[in-house]
PLY file of the C-alpha trace (Angstrom):
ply
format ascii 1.0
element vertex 368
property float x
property float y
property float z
element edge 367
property int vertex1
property int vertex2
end_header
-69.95 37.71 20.96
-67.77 40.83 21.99
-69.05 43.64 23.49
-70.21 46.52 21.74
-67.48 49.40 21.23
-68.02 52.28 23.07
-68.28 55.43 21.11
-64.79 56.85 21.89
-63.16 53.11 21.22
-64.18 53.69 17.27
-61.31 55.89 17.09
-59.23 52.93 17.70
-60.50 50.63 14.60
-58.34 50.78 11.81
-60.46 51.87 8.39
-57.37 52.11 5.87
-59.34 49.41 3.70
-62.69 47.87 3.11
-62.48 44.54 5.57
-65.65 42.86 5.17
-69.30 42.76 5.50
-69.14 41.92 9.44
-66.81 44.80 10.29
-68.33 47.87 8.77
-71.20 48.41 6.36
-70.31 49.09 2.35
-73.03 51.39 1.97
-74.49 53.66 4.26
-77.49 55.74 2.89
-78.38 59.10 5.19
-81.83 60.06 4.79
-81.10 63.71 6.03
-84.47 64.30 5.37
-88.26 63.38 4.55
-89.69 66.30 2.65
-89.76 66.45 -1.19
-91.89 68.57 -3.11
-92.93 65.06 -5.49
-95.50 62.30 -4.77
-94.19 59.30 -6.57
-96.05 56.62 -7.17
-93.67 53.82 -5.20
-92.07 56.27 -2.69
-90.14 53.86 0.24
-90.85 57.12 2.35
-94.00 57.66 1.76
-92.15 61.62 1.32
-93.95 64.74 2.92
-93.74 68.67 1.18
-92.69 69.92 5.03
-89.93 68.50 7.00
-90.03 66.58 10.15
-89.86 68.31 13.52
-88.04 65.17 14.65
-85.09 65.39 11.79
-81.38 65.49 13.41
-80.43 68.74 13.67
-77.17 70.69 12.75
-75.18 69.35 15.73
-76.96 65.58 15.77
-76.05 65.48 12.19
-72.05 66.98 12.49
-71.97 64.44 15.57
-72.92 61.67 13.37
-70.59 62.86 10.31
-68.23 62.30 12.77
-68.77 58.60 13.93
-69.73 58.00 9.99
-65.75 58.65 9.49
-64.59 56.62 12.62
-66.39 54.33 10.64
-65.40 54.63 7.44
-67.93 52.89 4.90
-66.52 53.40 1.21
-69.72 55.41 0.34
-72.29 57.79 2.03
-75.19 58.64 -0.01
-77.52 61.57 1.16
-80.71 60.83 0.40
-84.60 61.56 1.22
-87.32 62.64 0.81
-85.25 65.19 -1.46
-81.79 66.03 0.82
-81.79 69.47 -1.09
-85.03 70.43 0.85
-82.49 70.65 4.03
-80.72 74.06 3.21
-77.58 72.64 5.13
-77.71 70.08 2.34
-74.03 71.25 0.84
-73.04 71.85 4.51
-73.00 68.15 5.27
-71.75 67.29 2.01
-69.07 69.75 2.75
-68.40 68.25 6.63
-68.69 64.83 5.48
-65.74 65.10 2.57
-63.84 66.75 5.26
-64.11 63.98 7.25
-63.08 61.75 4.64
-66.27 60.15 3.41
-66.90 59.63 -0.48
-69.82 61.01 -0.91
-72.93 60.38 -3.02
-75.99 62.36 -3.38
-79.75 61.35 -4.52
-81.53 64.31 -5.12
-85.06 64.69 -6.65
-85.61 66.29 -9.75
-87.54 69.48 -8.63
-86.96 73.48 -9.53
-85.07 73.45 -6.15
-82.06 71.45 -8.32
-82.65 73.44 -11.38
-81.76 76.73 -9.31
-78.81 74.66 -7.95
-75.52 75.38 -9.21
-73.77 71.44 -10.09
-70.46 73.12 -9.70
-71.32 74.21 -6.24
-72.28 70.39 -5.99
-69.10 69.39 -7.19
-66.76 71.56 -5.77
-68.72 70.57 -2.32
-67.19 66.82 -2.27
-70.19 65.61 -3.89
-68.33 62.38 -6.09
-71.71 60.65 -8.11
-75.24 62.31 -7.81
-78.22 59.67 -8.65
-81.39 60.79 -10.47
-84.37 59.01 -11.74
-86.20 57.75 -14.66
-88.97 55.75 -13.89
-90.84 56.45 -17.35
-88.63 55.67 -20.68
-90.86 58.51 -21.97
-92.07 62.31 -20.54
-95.76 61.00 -20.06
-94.97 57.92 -18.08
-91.86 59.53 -16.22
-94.25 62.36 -14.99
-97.31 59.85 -14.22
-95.35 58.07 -11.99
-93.11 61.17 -10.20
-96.76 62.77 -9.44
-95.09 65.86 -11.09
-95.84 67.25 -15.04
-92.12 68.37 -15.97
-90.50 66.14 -13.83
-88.82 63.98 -17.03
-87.54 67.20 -18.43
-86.11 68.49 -15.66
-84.16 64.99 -14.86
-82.92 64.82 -18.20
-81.78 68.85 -18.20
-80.29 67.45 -14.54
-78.15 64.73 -16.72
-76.77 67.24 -19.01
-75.82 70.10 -16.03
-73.94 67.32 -14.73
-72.18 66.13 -17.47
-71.14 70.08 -17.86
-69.88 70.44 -14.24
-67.68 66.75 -14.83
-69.92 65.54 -12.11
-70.34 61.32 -12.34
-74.08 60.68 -13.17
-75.71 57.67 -11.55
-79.57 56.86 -13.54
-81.89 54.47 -11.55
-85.37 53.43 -12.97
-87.59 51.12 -11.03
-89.05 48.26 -12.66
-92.47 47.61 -12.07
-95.35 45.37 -13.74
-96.74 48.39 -15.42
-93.24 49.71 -17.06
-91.70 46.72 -17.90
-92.84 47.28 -21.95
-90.77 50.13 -21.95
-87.47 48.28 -20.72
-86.27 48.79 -24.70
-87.17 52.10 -24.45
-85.46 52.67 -21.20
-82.01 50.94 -22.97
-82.03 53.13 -26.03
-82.72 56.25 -23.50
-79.38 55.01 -21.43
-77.61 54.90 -24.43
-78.30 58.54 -25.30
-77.86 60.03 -21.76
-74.51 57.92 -21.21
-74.16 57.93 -17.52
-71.52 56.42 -15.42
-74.02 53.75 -13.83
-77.60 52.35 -14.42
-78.83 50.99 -11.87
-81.85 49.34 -12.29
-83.69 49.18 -9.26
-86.54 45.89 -8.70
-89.54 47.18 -6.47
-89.86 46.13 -2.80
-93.78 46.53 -1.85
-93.26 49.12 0.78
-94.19 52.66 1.74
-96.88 53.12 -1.45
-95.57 50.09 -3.59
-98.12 47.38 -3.30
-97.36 43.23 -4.23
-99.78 44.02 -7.28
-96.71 46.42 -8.86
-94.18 43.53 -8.97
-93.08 41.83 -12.45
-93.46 38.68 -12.62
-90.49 36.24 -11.86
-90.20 35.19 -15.69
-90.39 38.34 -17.01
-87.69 39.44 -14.85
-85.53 36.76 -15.11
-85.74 37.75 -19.17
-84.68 41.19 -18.45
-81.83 40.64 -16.34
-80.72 37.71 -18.98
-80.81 40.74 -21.33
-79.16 43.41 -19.00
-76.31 40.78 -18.25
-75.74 40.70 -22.03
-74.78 44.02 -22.50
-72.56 44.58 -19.69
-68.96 45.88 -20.92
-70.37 46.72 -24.02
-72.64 49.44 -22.70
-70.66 52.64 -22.67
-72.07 52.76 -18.74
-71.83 49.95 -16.23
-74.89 48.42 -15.42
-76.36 47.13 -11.43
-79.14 46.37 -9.96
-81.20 47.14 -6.69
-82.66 44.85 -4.34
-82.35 42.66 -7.72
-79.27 40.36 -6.42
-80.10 37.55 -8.77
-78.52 39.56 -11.62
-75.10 38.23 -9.74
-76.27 35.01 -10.58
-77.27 35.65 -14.08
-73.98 37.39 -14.99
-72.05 34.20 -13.34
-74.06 31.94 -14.99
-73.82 33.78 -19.05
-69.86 35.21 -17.89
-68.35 32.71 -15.71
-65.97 34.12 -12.98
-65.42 37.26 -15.01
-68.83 37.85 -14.15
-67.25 39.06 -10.69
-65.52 41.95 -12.13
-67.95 43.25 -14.44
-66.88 46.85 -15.49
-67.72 49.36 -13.21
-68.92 47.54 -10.15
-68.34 48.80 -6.62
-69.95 46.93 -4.51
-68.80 43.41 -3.35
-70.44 40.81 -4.37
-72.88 39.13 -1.73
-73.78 42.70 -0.34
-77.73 43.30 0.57
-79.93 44.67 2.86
-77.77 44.86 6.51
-75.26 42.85 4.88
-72.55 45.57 3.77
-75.59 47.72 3.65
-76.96 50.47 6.22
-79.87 53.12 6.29
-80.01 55.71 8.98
-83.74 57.57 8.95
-84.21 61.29 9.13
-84.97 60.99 12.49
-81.76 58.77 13.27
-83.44 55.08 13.39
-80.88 52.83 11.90
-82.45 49.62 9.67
-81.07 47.23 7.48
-82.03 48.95 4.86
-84.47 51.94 3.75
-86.51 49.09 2.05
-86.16 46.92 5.42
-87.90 49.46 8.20
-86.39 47.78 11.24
-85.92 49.80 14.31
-82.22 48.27 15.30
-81.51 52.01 17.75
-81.39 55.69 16.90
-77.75 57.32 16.28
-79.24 59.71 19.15
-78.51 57.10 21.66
-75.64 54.79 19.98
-72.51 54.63 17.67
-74.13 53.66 14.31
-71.56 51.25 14.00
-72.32 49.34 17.49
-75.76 48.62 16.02
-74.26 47.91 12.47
-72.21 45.31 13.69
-73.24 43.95 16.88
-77.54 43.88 16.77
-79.06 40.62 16.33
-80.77 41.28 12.92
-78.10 43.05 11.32
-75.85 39.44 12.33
-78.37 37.50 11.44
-78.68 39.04 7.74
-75.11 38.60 7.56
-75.77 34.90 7.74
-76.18 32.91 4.71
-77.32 30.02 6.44
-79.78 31.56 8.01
-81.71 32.45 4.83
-84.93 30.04 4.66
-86.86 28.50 1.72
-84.82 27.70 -1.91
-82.66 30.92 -1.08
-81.04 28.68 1.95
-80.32 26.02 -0.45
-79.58 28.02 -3.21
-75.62 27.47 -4.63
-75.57 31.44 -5.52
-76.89 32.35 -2.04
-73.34 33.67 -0.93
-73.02 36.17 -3.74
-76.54 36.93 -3.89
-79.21 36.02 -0.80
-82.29 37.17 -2.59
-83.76 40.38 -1.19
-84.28 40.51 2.78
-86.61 43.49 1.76
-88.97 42.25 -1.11
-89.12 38.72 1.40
-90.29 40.56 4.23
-93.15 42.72 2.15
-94.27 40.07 0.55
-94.08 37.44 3.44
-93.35 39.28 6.83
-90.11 37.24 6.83
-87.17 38.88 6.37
-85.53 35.11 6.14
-88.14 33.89 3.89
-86.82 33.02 -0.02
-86.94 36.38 -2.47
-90.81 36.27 -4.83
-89.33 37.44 -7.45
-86.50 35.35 -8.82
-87.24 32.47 -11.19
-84.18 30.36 -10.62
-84.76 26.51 -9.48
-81.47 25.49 -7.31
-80.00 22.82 -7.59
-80.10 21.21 -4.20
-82.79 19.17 -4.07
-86.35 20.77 -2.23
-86.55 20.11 1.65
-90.24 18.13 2.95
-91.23 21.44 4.54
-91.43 23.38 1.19
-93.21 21.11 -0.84
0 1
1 2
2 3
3 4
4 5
5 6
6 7
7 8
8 9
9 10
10 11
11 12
12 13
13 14
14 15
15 16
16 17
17 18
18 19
19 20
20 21
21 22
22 23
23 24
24 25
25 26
26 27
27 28
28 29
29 30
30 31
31 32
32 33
33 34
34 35
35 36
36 37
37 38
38 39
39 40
40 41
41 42
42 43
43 44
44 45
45 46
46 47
47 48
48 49
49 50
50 51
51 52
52 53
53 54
54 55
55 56
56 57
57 58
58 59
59 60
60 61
61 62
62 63
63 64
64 65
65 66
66 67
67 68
68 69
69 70
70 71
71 72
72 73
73 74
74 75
75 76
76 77
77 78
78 79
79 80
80 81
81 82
82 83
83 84
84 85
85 86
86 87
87 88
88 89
89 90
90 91
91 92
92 93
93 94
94 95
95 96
96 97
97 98
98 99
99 100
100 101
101 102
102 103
103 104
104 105
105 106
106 107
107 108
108 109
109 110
110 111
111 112
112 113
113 114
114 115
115 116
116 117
117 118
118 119
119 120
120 121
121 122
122 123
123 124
124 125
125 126
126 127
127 128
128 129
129 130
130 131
131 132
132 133
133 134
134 135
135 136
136 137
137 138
138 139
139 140
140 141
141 142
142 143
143 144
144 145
145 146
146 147
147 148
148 149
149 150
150 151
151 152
152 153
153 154
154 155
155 156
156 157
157 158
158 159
159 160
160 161
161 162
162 163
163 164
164 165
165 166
166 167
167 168
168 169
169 170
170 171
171 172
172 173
173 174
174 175
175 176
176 177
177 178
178 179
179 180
180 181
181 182
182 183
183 184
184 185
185 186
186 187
187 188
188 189
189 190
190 191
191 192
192 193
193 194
194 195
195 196
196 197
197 198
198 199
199 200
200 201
201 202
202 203
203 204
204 205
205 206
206 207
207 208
208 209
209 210
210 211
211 212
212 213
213 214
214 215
215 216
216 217
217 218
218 219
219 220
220 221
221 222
222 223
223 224
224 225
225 226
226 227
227 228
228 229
229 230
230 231
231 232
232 233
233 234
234 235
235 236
236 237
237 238
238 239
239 240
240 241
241 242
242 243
243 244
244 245
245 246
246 247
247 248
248 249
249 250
250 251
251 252
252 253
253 254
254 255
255 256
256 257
257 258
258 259
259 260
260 261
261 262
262 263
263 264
264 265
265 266
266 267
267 268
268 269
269 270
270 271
271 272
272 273
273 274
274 275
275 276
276 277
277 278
278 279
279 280
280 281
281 282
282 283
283 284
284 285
285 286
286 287
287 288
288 289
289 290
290 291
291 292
292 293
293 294
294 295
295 296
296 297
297 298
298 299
299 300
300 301
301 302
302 303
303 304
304 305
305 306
306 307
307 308
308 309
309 310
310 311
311 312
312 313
313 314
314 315
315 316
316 317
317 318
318 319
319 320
320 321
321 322
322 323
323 324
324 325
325 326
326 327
327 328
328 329
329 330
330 331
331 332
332 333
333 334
334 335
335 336
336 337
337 338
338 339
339 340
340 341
341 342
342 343
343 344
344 345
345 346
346 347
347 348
348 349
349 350
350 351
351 352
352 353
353 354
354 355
355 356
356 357
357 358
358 359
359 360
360 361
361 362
362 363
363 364
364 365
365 366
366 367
């Protein structure tokens, strides 16, 4: 294995085009902060109203900006908690474009965003902002958010974006108790047109619990049904920490199922594989669903730990995977969720509950 890159060696990497999962991650999500003024039902972080003593400050975070852009994922996405209860929110934004990141934003749907002006979001560098529906409906929405007004405000949030020619990015969590709304959720996406839906399958962590998970067949129906509308959708349609859709849409589109409309990220990407989260206090994990400690961007170039710790080379290791994912025929464009295996099994290796699919190759002694 070569050694790690020292922080001033970064400069020397070239970045001029995405070169693979083992190089540099395709996603890196910034949780700039823990505090948001909701309590949702399935928060990953478990989000607080006040902010953490221990959250990088101004010069931690410019510092990191900068070895971010020696770096050079195609996307950043600011997240939380809510990243607008950080007042340097549009700051970093603002540092981060300069630097030459894209740059998302996922910001909660609170009256902190209502009194936010979306051209100021724009105009900051801000390129997609991601919002939530997790109810098809204003009852359900605001049961699960923890917050009455909550639905309105999200969908008022759709429509000041739209205004300020800022791309909208929608992403509703499936769960056993919404799933009878799916057709409800559909016709709402239809109505709201935004450039992505992204429909995000829960990982028991932070306040998710196993109980909250579909079942496998139920799924498996959805995603059948999700794959069946893709290009004809006037939005393009993923999923999170749901890689089996890949397989559905190669399975029902062949290998134009690799291009469908709209998709970004390469296929095969998952949690520390083409994927990074960095923590409000600067731990960096696999994922935000995946709470590894791997280091702390305090002490370490983000992208010494992305590309040179042993779990983050180990996820990037389709043979490693165990159980029918490691014999699976889709497991290099999909891999099951590394996530949703380790909350369910304490094995990040261990095959993903929630898909339904059978593979081919035939079932080893040890898993019958």
């Amino acid at each position: 294995m070569n050694a790690p890159l020292t922080n001033s060696q970064w400069s020397n990497v070239p970045s001029t085009n995405y070169d693979g999962f083992d190089a540099r991650p395709f996603l890196v999500f910034w949780e700039i902060t823990r505090a948001c003024a909701l309590a949702c039902k399935h928060c990953r972080a478990e989000a607080q109203p006040h902010r953490h003593p221990q959250e990088l400050n101004s010069e931690e975070s410019s510092r990191l900006i900068q070895q971010l852009a020696e770096l050079n994922p195609p996307m950043l996405i600011l997240t939380g908690g809510d990243p607008l209860m950080r007042r340097d929110c549009l700051d970093l934004v603002r540092e981060a474009t300069a630097a030459g990141l894209h740059v998302g934003l996922s910001p909660s749907a609170t009256s902190r965003l209502m009194h936010t002006n979306f051209h100021d979001i724009k105009e900051a560098g801000v390129e997609r902002i991601s919002l939530s529906l997790d109810g098809a409906s204003r009852e359900t929405h605001d049961a699960f958010r923890g917050v009455p007004g909550t639905f309105d405000r999200t969908v008022a949030a759709v429509h000041l974006a739209h205004a300020a020619d800022l791309s909208v990015q929608i992403n509703t969590t499936l769960t056993r108790g919404n799933l009878r709304e799916y057709e409800a959720f559909k016709k709402l996406m239809f109505e709201l047109k935004p450039a992505m839906w992204s429909v995000f399958l829960l990982v028991p962590t932070g306040r998710a619990g196993a109980n909250d998970l579909p079942d496998p067949l139920d799924i498996e129906h959805i995603f059948q049904d999700l794959a069946s509308i893709v290009g004809k959708a006037p939005f393009a349609i993923k999923t999170t920490e749901g890689h089996h859709f890949r397989r559905i849409l190669l399975q029902k589109h062949g290998a134009s199922g690799k291009m469908r409309p709209g998709m970004r990220s390469p296929l095969g990407i998952r949690d520390g594989r083409g994927v990074m989260f960095i923590s409000h206090t600067g731990v960096v994990s696999p994922s935000g669903f995946l709470p590894f400690d791997c280091g702390n961007v305090r002490y370490e170039h983000p992208g010494c730990i992305y590309r040179h710790h042993p779990l983050f080379m180990s996820l990037r290791d389709n043979n490693a995977l165990g159980g029918k994912c490691g014999r699976c025929e889709f497991r290099s464009v999909c891999g099951g969720s590394r996530a949703r295996a380790y909350g369910m099994t304490g094995d990040p290796f261990a095959q993903d509950p929630a898909c339904h699919y059978q593979p081919r190759t035939p079932v080893a002694p040890d898993e019958r």
